[in-house]
Each structure stands twice: as C-alpha cells, then as structure tokens.
N, C-alpha and C positions, 0 to 999 in steps of 0.2 A: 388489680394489684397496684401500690404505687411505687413508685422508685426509692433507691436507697438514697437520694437528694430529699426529695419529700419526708422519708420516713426519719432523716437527721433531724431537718426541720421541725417536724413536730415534734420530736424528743426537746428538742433546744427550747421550744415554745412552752412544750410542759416544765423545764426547767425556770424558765422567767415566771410564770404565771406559782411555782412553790414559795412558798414562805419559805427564807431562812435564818437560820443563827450563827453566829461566828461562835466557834470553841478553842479551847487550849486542851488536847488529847493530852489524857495524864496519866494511861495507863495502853501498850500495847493491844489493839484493838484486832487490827487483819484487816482484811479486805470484807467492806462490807457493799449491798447493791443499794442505793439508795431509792427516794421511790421519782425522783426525778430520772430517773433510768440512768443514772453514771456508777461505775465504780470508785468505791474510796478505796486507798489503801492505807488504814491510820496507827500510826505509830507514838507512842509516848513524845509529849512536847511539836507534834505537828499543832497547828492553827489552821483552822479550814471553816468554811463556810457550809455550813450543810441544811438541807431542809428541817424544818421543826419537826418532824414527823420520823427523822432519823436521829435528829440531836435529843428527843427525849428519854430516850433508854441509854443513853450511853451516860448525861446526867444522872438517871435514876442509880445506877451503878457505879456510881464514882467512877466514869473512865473518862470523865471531862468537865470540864468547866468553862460556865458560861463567860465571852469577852464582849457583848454587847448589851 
C-alpha cells in the first residue's frame, strides 16, 4: 500500500499530465468528479479550467462556453 503523500501525488501527477479547457459555466451545473480525480463545484458564470474530457459534455449541452 502506499501512503496518502504518495497517493496525492499521483493524483496531482495525473492532473498535470490532463489536457485542459478554460470555460465560462453558463448554466448551474453542481458538483461534478472530474477524471483528473478533483471535484468541481460549477455554478452559472464561474470560469474554471477543466480537463477536455469533462468540458465536452457540458459544451455539448449548452452549460458553458468555451474562453480559450
């Protein structure tokens, strides 16, 4: 087993190594998990960075738009 330093780390790792997008949340979203292992909590008119892999459904659904 490895420690809970180790196991941050690797989440932190897997986060750098994600592609991401910057949005403008245009519609109340909630909490969603993303697949770099954090939670969001996205609300109308937040701007957040997210992995591509999480920003495409929220696109496809009109609940954001893209700012890069």
């Amino acid at each position: 087993g490895g420690s809970a330093a180790a196991d941050t780390r690797d989440a932190e790792q897997r986060g750098a190594d994600t592609e991401r997008m910057t949005l403008r949340i245009t519609e109340d979203v909630g909490q969603i998990f993303g697949v770099d292992e954090r939670e969001y909590d996205l609300e109308s008119e937040d701007v957040v960075t997210l992995p591509t892999t999480n920003a495409g459904p929220l696109l496809d659904r009109n609940a954001a738009e893209r700012l890069d």
